[in-house]
C-alpha positions in Angstrom: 0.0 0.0 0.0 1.0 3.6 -0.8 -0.1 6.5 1.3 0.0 10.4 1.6 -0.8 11.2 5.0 -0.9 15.1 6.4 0.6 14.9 10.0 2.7 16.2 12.1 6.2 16.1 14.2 7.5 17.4 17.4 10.8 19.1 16.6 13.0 21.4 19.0 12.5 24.4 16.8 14.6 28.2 16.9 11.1 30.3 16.3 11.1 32.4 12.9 10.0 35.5 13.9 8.2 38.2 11.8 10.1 39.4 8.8 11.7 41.9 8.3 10.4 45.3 7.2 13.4 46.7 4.5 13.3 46.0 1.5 16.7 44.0 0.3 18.0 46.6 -1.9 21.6 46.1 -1.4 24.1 43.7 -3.7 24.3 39.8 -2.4 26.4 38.6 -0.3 29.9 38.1 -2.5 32.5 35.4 -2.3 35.8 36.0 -1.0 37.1 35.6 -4.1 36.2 36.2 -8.0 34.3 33.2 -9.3 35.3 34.3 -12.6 38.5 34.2 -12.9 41.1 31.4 -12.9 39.8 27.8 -14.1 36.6 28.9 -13.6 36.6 31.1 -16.3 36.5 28.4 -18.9 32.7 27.4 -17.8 31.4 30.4 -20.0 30.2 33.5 -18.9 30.4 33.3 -15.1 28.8 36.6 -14.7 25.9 36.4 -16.6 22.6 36.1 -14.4 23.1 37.5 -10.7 20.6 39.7 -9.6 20.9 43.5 -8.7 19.6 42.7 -5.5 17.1 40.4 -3.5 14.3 43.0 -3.9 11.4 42.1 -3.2 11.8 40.1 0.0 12.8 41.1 3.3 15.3 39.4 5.4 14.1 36.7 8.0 16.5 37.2 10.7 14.5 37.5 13.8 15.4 34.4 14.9 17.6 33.0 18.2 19.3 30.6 19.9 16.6 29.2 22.2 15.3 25.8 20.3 11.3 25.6 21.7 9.2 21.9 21.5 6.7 22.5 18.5 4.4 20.5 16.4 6.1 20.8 12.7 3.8 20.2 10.3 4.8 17.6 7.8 3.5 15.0 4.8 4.7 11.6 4.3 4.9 9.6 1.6 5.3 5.6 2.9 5.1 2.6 0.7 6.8 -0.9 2.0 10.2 0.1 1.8 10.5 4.0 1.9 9.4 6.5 4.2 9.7 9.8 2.9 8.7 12.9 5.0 8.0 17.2 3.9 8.0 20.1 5.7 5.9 22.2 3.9 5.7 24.9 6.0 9.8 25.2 5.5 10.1 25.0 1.8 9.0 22.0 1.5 12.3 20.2 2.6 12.2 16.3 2.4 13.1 15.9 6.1 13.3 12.3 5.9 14.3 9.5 3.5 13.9 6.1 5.7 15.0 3.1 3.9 13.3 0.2 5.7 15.4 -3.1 3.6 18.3 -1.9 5.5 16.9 0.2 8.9 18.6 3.5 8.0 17.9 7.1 7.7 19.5 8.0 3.9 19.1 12.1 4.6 20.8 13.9 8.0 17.6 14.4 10.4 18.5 16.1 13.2 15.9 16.6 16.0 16.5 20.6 15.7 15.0 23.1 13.5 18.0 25.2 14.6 18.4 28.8 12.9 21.8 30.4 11.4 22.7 33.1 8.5 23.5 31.0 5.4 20.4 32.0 3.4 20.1 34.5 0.5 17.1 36.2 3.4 19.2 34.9 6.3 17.0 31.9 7.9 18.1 28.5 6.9 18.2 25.2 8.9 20.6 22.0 8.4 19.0 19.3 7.2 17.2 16.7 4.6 16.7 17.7 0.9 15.8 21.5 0.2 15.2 23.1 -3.1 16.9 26.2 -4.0 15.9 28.1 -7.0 16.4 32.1 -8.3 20.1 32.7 -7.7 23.6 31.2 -5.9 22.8 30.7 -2.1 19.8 29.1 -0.6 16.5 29.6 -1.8 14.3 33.0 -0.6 11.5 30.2 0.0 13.6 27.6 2.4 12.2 29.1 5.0 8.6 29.5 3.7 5.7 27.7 3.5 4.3 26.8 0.4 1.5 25.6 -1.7 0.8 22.1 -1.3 -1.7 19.9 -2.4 -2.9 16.3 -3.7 -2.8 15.1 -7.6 -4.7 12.4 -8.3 -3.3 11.1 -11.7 -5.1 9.2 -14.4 -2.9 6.2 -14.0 -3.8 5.4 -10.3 -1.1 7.4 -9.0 -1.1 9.9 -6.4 1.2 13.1 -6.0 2.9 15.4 -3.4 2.4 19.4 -5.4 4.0 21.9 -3.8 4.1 24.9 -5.6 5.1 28.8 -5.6 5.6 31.9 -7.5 9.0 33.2 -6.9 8.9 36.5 -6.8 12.3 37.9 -7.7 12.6 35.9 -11.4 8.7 36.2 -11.6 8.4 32.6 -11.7 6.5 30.0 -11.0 7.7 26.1 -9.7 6.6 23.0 -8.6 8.1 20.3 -7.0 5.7 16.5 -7.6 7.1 14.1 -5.4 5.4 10.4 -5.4 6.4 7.0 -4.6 4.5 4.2 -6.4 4.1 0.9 -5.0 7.1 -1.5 -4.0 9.1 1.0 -5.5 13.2 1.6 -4.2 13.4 5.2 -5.1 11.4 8.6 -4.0 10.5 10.5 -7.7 10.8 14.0 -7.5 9.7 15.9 -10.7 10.4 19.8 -10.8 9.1 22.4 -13.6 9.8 25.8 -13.5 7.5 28.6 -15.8 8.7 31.7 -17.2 5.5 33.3 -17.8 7.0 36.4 -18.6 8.3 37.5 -22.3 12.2 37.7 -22.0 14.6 35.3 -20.8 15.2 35.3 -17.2 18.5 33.8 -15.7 17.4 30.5 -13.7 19.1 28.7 -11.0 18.1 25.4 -9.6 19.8 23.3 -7.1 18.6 20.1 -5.2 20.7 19.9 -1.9 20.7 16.7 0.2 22.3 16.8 3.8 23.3 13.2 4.0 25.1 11.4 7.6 28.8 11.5 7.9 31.1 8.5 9.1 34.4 7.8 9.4 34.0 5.3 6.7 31.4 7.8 4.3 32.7 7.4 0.5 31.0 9.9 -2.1 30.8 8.5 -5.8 30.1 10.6 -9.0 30.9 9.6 -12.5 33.8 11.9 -13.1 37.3 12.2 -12.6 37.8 15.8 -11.7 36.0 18.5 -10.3 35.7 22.5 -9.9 36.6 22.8 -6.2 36.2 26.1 -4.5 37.8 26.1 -0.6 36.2 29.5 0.1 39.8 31.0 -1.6 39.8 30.1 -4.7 38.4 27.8 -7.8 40.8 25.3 -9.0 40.6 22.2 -11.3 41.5 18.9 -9.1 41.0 15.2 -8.9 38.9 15.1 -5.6 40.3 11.6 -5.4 44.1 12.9 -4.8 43.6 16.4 -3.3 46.2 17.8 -0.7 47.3 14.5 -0.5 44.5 12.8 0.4 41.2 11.3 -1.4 38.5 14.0 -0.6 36.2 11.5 -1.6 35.4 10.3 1.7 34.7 13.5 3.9 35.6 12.9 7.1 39.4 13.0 5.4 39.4 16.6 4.4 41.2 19.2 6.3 38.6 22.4 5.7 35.4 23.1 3.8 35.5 22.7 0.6 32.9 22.6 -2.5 33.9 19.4 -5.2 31.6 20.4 -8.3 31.9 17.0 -10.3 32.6 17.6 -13.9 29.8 15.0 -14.8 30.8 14.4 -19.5 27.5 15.2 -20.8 26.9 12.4 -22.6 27.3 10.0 -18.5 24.0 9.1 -16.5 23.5 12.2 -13.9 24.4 10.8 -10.6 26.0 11.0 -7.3 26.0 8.8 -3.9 27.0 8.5 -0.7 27.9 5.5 1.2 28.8 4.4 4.7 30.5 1.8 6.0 28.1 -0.9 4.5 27.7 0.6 1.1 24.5 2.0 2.2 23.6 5.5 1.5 21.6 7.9 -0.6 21.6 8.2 -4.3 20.6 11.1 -6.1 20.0 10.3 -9.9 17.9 12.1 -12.6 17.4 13.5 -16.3 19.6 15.2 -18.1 18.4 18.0 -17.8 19.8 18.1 -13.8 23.4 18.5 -15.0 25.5 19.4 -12.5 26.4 17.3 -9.3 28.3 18.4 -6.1 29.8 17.4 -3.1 30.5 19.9 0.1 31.8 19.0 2.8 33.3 21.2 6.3 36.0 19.9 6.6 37.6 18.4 10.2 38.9 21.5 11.5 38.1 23.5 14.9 35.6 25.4 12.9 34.1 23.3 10.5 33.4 21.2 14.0 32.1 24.2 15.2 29.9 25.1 12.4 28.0 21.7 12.4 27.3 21.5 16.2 26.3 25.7 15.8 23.9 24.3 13.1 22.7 20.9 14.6 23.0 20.9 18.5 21.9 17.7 19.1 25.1 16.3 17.3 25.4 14.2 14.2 27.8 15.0 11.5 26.8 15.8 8.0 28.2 16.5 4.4 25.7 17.5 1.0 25.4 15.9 -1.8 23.8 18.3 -4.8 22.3 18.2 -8.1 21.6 21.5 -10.3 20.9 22.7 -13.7 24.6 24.2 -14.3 27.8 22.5 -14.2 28.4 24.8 -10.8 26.6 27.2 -8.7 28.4 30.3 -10.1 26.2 29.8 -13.3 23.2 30.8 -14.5 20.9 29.7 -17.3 18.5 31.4 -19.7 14.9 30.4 -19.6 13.4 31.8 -22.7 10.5 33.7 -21.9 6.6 31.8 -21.8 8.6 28.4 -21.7 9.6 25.9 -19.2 11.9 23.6 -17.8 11.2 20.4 -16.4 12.8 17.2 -14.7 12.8 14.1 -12.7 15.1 13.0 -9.8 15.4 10.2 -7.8 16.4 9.1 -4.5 16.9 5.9 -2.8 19.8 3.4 -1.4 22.1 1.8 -4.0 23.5 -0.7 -1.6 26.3 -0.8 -2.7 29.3 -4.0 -2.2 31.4 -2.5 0.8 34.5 -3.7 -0.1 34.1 -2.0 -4.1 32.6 1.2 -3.0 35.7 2.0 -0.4 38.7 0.8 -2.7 41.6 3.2 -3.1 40.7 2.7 -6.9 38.5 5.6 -8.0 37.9 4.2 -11.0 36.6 1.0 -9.7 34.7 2.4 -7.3 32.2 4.5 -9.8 32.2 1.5 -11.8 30.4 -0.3 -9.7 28.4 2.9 -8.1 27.2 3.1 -11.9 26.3 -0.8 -12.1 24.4 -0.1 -8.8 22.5 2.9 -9.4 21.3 1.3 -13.1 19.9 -1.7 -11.0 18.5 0.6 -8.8 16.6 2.5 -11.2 18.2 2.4 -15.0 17.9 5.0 -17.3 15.0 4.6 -19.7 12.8 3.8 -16.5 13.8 7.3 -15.3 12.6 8.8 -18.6 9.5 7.1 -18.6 9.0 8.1 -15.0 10.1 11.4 -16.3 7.1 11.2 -19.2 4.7 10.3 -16.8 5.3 13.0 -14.6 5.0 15.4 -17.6 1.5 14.6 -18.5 0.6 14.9 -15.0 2.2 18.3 -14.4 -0.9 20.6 -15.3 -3.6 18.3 -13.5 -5.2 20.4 -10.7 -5.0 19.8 -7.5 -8.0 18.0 -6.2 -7.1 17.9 -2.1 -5.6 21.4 -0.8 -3.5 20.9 2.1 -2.0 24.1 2.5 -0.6 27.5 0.9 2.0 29.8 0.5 2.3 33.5 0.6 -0.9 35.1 -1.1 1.9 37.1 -3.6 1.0 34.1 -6.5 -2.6 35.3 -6.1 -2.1 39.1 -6.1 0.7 38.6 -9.5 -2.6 36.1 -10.6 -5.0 39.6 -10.2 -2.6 41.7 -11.7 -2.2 39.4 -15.3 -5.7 39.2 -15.7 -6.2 42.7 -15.7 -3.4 43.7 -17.8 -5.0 40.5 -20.4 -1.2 38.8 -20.0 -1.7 34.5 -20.1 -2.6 33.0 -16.9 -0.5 30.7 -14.9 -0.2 26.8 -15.6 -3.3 25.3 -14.3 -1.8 22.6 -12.0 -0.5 25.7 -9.8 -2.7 27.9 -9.0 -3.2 31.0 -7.0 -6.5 31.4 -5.7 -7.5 34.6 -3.5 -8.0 32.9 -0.4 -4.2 33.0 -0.2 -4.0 36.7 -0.1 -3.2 38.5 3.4 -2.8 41.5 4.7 0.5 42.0 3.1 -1.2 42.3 -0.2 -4.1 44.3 1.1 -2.8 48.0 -0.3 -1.8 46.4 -3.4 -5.0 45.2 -3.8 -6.2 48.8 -3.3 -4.2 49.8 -6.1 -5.5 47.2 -8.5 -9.3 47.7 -8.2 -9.6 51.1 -7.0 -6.4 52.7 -8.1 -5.8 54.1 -4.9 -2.3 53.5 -2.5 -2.3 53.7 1.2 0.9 52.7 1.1 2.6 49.3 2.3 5.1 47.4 4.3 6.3 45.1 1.7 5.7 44.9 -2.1 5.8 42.8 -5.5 8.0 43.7 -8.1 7.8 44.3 -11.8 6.6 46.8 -14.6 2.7 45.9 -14.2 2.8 47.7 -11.1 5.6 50.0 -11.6 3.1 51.4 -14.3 0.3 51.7 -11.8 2.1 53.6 -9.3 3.3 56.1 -12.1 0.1 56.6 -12.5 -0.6 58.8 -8.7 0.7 61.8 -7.4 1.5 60.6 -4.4 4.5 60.6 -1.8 3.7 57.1 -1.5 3.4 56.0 -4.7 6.9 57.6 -5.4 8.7 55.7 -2.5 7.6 52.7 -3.5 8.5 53.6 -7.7 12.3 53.9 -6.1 11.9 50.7 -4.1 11.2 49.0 -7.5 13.7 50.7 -9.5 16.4 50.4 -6.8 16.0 46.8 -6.7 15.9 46.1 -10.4 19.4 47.9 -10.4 18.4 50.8 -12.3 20.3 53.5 -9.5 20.1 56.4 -11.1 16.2 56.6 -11.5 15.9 55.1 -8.1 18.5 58.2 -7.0 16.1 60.7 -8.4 13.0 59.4 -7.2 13.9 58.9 -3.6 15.0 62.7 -3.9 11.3 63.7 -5.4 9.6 61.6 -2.2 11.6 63.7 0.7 10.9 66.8 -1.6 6.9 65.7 -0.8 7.8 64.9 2.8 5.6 67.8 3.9 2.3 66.6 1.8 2.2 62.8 3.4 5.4 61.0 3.4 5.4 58.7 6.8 8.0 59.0 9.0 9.0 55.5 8.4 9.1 56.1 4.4 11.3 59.4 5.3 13.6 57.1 6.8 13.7 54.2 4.3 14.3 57.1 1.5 17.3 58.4 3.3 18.5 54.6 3.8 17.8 54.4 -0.4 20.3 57.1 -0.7 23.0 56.1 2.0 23.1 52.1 0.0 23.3 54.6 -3.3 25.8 56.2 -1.9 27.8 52.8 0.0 28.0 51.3 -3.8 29.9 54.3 -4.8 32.1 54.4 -2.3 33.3 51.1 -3.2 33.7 47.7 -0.3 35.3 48.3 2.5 36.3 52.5 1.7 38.7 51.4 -0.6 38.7 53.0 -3.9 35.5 55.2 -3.4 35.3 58.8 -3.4 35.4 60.9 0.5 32.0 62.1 -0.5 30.6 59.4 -1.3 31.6 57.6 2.3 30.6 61.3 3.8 27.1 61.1 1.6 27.0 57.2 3.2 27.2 58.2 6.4 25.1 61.0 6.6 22.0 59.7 5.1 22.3 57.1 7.6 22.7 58.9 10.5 19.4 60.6 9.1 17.8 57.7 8.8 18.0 55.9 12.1 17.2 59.7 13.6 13.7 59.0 12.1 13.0 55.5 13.0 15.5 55.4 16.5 13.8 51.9 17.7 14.6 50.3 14.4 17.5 47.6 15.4 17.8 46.0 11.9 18.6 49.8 10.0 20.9 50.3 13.0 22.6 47.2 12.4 23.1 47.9 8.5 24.1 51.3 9.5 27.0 50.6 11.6 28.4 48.2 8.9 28.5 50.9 6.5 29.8 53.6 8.8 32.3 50.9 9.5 33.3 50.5 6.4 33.2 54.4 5.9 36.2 54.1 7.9 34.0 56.4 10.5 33.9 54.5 13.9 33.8 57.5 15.9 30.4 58.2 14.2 29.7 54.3 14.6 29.8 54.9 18.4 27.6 57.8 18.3 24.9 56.0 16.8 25.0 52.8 19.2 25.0 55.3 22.1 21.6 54.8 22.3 21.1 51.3 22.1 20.8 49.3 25.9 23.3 46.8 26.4 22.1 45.1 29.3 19.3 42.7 28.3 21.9 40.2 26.5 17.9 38.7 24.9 17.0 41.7 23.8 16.6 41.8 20.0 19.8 42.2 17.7 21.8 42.2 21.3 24.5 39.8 19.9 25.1 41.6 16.4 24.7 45.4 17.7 27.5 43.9 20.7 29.6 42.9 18.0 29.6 45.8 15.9 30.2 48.1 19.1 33.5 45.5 19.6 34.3 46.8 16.4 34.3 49.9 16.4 36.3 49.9 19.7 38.9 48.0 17.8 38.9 50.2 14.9 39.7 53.1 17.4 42.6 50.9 19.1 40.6 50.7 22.4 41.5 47.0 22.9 41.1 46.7 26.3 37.4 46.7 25.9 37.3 44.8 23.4 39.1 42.3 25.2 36.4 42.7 28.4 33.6 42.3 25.4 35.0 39.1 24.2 35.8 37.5 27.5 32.2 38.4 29.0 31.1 36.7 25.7 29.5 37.7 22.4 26.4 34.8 20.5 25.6 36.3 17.3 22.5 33.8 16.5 22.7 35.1 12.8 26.5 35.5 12.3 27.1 35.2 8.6 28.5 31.9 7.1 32.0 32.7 6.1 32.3 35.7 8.4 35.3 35.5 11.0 35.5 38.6 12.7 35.1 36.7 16.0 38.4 35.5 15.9 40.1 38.6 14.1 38.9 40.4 17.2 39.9 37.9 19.5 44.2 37.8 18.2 43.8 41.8 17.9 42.6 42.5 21.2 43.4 39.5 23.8 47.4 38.2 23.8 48.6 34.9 24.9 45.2 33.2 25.5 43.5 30.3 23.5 40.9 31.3 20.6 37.6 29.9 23.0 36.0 27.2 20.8 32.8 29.0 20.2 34.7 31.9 18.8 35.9 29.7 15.6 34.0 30.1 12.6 37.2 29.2 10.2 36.1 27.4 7.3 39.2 27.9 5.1 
C-alpha cells in the first residue's frame, strides 16, 4: 500500500520571527574571491545572471538561539520500503528518507530546527533535501511555507504538489514528489515557468544533507572537479587532493565545495555511502546536469559550524544536483517556456569492499552498475514522461498555501490580459493576506495607502506612475532600486523627501534616506577602498538621518554601523550605538549590535574593551557563514590566551 498522510512532528524548533520590514536593496552577499577568474573562467560566462539585489523580499533574521518543543507540520509519503517525510511549512524540505530493507535514515535528520545566516534572506536550517531556486545561495522560500496539495493522476497514482511563484525571477515552480508501490526510489519531478516574455536567468539546485562517518565514501561519474575552498576555484582530482582522497569527507582538512565535472553524454548521478555501502543516491534527467559534493572539513571550525547548526550532534556532508555544471552559473529560460525534470532518490547498496577501494575508478564502476539496478535509465525517462502529463492536472485535495503574492501577480495578469499561470498551480484569492491588502487597493480602485512590503515588476511600476502621491513615489524607487536601475531610483527617492511635507510617513522618510545612504555605500566602493570621500561622507550622513527617524529600528541600525564601519567612521559608529541598551543580552539584535560596538572599539585601538567584550562573551544567532571577525577580534585584542571554541567560525 501507498499513502500520503498530512501529520505532524514534534521538533525542538529556533522560532522564525516576523520578517523583516526593509526592503533587500543592497548587492548579495559576495565570495571572497572572483568566481570568474582562474579555471573557472573556462565554464562560459560566469557573470551572466546574478541579480541586482534580493528586492522584493525582506530578510528573515528575527530568529535566536533558544530551540522551543513544536508540532512541525509535515506529509509523508510511505510505501513498503520508503518513508519519505515534507515540511511544507519550511520550503517543502524532504526531512526524511527512511530506507526500511536496510533500517537506515538515507538524509541527516536532526531533531532541531536550529536557525543560522547562510540563506540569500538569512533563515536557513541543516538538514534533509531542500530546493533552492532564483540565484547562488539558498532559496528565498527555504524558509517558507508553500503551496501544497494532492494530484490524483489518471494512471492510479497519487502526487505530493508543492508549488510557488517566486517572486524575484517572476516565476512559477513546482516540486511533484510520489512513490508508487514496491518501489526503491522517491521520484521528485520539478518544472519551472517563465510566464513572462524575455529570458530570465534560472538557478536550480537540489541539496541533500546526507550522515557523515568515518568510513562515508561519495561517488560521482567523473574524474575531476571545480573545487572552491572559500579561496579560490581550481581544477583537481577530488580523489588525490592535498594529498588525500576527498572523496570520503571525514578525510578533508577544511570546507570545501567538489563540483563533479559530470561528461555530458554519462547518466546524472552522485552517492553517498557508509561503511556498508549504504547511502543515498541522487540520480535524474539530463536536464539536472551538475552534481556536487560539500563538505566542512575536520577543522576546529568546521566542527564548530555543524554543532552551531545541529545541537543535538550528528555530523553531516551535501550531496547536490543543479541545472549548471556549478553554482556560479546561470541559465537562460526563454520567456513563456519551461523547464522540467525528474530526480530520484533511494539506497544503491552498494558492495562495501568495491565502493571504499583506493581505486577511484573502480569504485564508480560499480556505483554506476548499482545505481542502473536501482533504477536504470530509460525507467527514469519514462518516470520522467509520466510526470510530464501529469504536471498541469489540478490539484483535487488542498492541504496548505503559501504567501498570497502568487494570487495578487494572478490579479494583476488578468487585468493587464497577460496569459494566466499553468493550471496545475494555482493562486487562488484565499491566499492573499494582509500583506497584499494596499496592493489590492491599487488594482481595483487605483488608490495607494501605502505598504510594508511589495511585489515587483513593470505591471505595477506602471500603476504607481500613474498617482501623485508621496507614497506611490517611495515605493516607484523601491522598484527601480531593486531592479538595479540607481540612477532613476537616485532621483526618485530625492522627489519623495521633496513631498515629505504633503504625506510622506515617518517610516518612508527614513527608508528614503536609507535608499540614498546604499546609493551612496555602492559608490564608495567595499570596504572604503577606492571610493570617493563624498561618497563615504554622503554614506554616512543619510544614515545617520535615517536611524534619527525610525530610533527603535534595530535591523537599519545594524546595516548602518556596517557601512559607517566600512566608511572608515567609527567615531560616528559609536555615536549612533549610544543609544542602544546593552544590558538585556535577549533583547533583539543584542548579539550583532555587541559585536559591531567591539568593532568599532577596535577600529579606534581601544583593545582593552574589546578584550572585556569578548571575554564576557559575544552569540551572534545570525553570524554570517564565512564571516570570522570573532576571531580577528579575538588575536587583535586578547594576547597569549587560546581562541575559546565557540569563537571559531574558520572554514578555510
Amino acid at each position: 500500500m501507498v499513502s500520503i498522510t498530512a501529520s505532524s512532528r514534534r521538533l525542538k524548533v529556533a522560532p522564525l520571527g516576523p520578517d523583516g520590514t526593509l526592503p533587500l536593496l543592497g548587492p548579495l552577499p559576495e565570495t571572497p574571491y572572483d568566481p570568474a577568474s582562474g579555471a573557472a573562467a573556462g565554464l562560459g560566462d560566469i557573470g551572466y545572471g546574478y541579480p541586482p539585489s534580493l528586492h522584493p523580499y525582506t530578510a528573515q533574521d528575527g530568529y535566536g538561539r533558544t530551540l522551543e518543543d513544536r508540532e512541525v507540520e509535515t506529509v509523508v509519503l510511505e510505501n513498503a520500503l520508503l518513508r519519505a517525510v515534507f515540511l511544507p511549512g519550511w520550503g517543502g524540505r524532504l526531512w526524511e528518507l527512511f530506507d526500511k530493507r536496510s533500517g537506515k535514515q538515507l538524509l541527516h535528520t536532526p531533531g532541531t530546527l536550529q536557525l543560522a545566516n547562510f540563506a540569500l534572506r538569512n533563515a536557513w536550517f541543516a538538514g534533509g533535501i531542500e530546493w533552492n531556486i532564483g540565484t547562488r545561495g539558498h532559496s528565498p522560500t527555504t524558509c517558507a511555507p508553500l503551496h501544497h496539495g494532492i494530484v490524483r493522476g489518471p494512471d492510479g497514482q497519487d502526487v505530493l504538489r508543492f508549488w510557488e511563484y517566486e517572486r524575484m525571477r517572476g516565476v512559477v515552480f513546482q516540486v511533484d514528489a510520489w512513490l508508487p508501490e514496491d518501489s526503491p526510489v522517491l521520484f521528485v519531478s520539478v518544472r519551472i515557468t517563465n510566464p513572462q516574455d524575455h529570458d530570465v536567468p534560472m538557478y536550480w539546485w537540489s541539496n541533500a544533507a546526507v550522515p557523515q562517518t568515518p568510513g562515508s565514501r561519495v561517488l560521482a561519474p567523473a574524474a575531476t572537479a571545480y573545487s572552491s575552498d572559500y579561496s579560490s576555484i581550481t581544477v583537481v582530482d577530488p580523489s588525490r587532493y592535498e594529498g588525500r582522497d576527498c572523496t570520503w569527507p571525514a578525510r578533508n582538512r577544511h570546507a570545501n565545495d567538489f563540483f563533479f565535472d559530470v561528461p555530458e553524454a554519462a547518466r546524472k548521478w552522485v552517492l553517498t555511502a557508509d561503511d556498508d555501502g549504504d547511502g543515498l543516491a541522487m540520480l535524474s534527467t539530463d536536464r539536472l546536469r551538475g552534481r556536487k559534493l560539500f563538505v566542512w572539513g575536520t577543522s576546529e571550525g568546521g566542527r564548530h559550524w555543524q554543532r552551531w547548526l545541529t545541537p543535538d550532534g550528528g555530523e553531516y556532508a551535501e550531496i547536490q544536483a543543479g541545472l549548471a555544471q556549478t553554482q556560479f552559473q546561470h541559465l537562460p529560460l526563454p520567456g513563456g517556456s519551461s523547464w522540467s525534470w525528474t530526480e530520484a532518490y533511494g539506497n544503491t547498496a552498494l558492495d562495501p569492499a568495491l565502493a571504499h577501494t583506493e581505486d577511484w575508478s573502480t569504485a564508480v564502476a560499480h556505483g554506476g552498475e548499482r545505481v542502473d539496478e536501482l533504477l536504470d535509465r530509460a525507467a527514469l525517462e519514462e518516470a520522467h514522461r509520466a510526470a510530464e502529463a501529469r504536471m498541469d492536472l489540478p490539484v483535487e485535495e488542498v492541504l496548505g498555501h503559501g504567501h498570497g503574492w502568487g494570487a495578487l501577480e494572478t490579479l494583476v495578469r488578468q487585468e493587464s490580459g497577460l496569459p494566466s499561470f499553468p493550471t496545475g498551480t494555482p493562486f487562488p484569492e484565499s491566499s492573499l493576506s494582509a500583506e497584499q491588502e494596499p496592493w489590492l487597493a491599487l488594482l481595483r480602485d487605483g488608490t495607494f495607502p501605502g505598504a510594508a512590503t511589495q511585489p515587483a515588476g513593470r505591471l505595477w511600476e506602471e500603476r504607481l506612475a500613474a498617482l501623485d502621491d508621496p507614497a506611490a513615489v517611495i515605493h516607484r524607487a523601491f522598484m527601480a532600486h531593486g531592479a538595479g536601475r540607481v540612477d532613476e531610483a537616485r532621483a526618485l527617492y530625492l522627489e519623495a523627501l521633496d513631498l515629505a511635507t504633503t504625506g510622506l510617513t515617518v517610516r518612508d522618510t527614513a527608508l528614503a534616506h536609507r535608499g540614498l545612504a546604499l546609493i551612496a555605500r555602492g559608490r564608495a566602493g567595499v570596504v572604503g577602498v577606492g571610493g570617493t570621500k563624498d561618497a563615504r561622507r554622503e554614506t554616512v550622513a543619510h544614515y545617520r538621518t535615517a536611524c534619527a527617524h525610525v530610533p527603535d529600528d534595530r535591523r537599519l541600525l545594524a546595516e548602518a554601523l556596517e557601512a559607517v564601519l566600512e566608511a572608515g567612521e567609527p567615531e560616528e559608529a559609536l555615536a549612533l550605538l549610544s543609544g542602544a541598551p546593552f544590558e538585556d543580552p535577549t533583547a533583539f539584535f543584542h548579539g550583532r549590535l555587541l559585536l559591531l560596538r567591539a568593532r568599532a572599539l577596535h577600529a579606534l585601538g581601544r583593545t582593552q574593551e574589546v578584550a572585556e567584550i569578548l571575554k564576557a562573551g559575544i552569540e551572534v544567532p545570525d553570524l554570517r557563514e564565512g564571516v570570522n571577525v570573532l576571531r580577528e577580534l579575538w588575536e587583535a585584542a586578547v594576547s597569549g590566551e587560546p581562541l575559546p571554541v565557540e569563537y571559531d567560525f574558520t572554514m578555510t
